[in-house]
N, C-alpha and C positions, 0 to 999 in steps of 0.2 A: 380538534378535540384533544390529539395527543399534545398540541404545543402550551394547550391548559394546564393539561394534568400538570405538565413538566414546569410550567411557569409559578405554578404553586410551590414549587422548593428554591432553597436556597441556595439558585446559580444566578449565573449572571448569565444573559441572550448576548451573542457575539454574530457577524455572519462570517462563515469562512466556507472554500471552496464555493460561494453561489447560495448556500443555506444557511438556518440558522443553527447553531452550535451552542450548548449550556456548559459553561463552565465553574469551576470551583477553586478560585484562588490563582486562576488562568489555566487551571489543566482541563484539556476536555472531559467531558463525563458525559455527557448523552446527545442525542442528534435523534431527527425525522425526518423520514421521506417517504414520496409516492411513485411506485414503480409498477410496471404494467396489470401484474398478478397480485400485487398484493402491497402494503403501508409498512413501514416498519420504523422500530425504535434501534438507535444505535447506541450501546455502552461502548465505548473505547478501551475502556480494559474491564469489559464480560467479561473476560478468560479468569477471572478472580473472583467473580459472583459465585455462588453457591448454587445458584438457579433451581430454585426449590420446589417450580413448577414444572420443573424441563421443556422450558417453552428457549432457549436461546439456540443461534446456530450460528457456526463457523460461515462469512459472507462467503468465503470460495478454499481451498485450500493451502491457498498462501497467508489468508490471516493468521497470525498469531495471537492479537490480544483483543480486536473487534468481537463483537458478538452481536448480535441482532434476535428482533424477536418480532414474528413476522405476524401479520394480521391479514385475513382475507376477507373478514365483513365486521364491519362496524360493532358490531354486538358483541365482538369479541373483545373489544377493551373492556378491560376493569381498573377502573384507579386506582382500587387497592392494592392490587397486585404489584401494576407498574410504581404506583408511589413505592412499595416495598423495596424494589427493583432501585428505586432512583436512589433511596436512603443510602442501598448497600453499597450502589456506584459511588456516591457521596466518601463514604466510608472507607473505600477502596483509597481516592485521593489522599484523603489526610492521611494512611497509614503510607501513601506514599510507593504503592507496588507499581512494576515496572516489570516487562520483560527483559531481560538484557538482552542486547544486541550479540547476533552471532555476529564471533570475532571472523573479518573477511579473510577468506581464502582465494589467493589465485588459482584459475583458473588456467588448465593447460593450452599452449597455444595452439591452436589447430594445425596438423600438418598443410592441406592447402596452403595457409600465411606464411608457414615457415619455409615453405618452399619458395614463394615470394621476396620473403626475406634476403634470401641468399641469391637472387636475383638482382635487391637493390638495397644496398647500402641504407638509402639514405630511407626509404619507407621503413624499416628497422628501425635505425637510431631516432625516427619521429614516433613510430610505436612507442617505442622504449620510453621516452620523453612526457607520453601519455601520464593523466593519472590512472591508479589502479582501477576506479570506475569507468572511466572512460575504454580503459583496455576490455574489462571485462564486456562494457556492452557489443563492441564489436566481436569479439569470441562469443555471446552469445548471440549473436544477429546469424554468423554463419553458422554456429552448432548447430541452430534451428534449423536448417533449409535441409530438408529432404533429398532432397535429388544433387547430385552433383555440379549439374548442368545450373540450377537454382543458385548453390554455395558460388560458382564460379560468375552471375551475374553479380551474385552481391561484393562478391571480392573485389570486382572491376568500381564499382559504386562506391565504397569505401575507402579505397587507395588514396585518392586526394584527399579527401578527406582527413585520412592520418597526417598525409603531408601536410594540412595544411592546420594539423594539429587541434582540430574540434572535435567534439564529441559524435557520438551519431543522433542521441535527443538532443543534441545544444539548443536548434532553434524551438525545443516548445519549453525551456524552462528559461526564467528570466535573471 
């Protein structure tokens, strides 16, 4: 039902990530899915919709420019609304808004590492050698761990790793 509504404007159907994706001059502009609770439509940059129904939501607290607008029974679609919705999406495109990117900040290095550091030379100057993504996700792999006992498996886990100069998600991106 929803991939009607949406087929009826002027995007073009793409698949990306596994679904289908509508676009406008190749920028994304809306998507659907079905998740346990509930269907939903996704604008990619909602955050610039007007959302005149107050029907959009933040998907988790790290989006930025996502917006979703969630349905739990069928009855609740209305095509006018969502056509509204898709126009303004549309609209959004051609005026070309965008969130900008926050500019990246390092990230301090955790004492545990550093004390590492000064153990061995050479896991240092392969840190070092890291790109700034790559540093950062291991500063945040150990920030994360709780417990000490935890930060100090991970640290064991990771050392090669530096040495041998990969990322810690290297192997799920291609």
């Amino acid at each position: 039902m929803l991939a009607g509504i949406i087929s009826k404007q002027p995007l073009d159907k793409t698949i990306k990530w596994g679904g289908e994706v509508f676009t406008y001059n190749g920028k994304n502009v809306v998507s659907y899915g079905g998740f346990k609770n509930f269907f939903t439509l996704w604008f990619f940059n909602g955050v610039f919709l007007k959302d005149k129904y107050k029907v959009l939501v933040a998907a988790d607290s790290k989006t930025k420019s996502l917006r979703q607008w969630r349905f739990t029974a069928i009855d609740l679609i209305d095509e006018k609304k969502i056509t509204s919705y898709i126009k303004e999406a549309i609209e959004v495109e051609k005026q070309g808004l965008k969130i900008k990117p926050e500019k990246f900040k390092p990230l301090p290095v955790p004492s545990i590492l550093v004390k590492e550091f000064k153990k061995s030379v050479r896991l240092k100057d392969s840190f070092k050698k890291l790109s700034p993504g790559k540093q950062k996700e291991y500063i945040i792999y150990i920030n994360e761990a709780r417990q000490e006992q935890t930060k100090l498996a991970r640290l064991e886990k990771i050392k090669p790793m530096i040495v041998q100069g990969v990322g810690l998600n290297d192997k799920y991106k291609k």
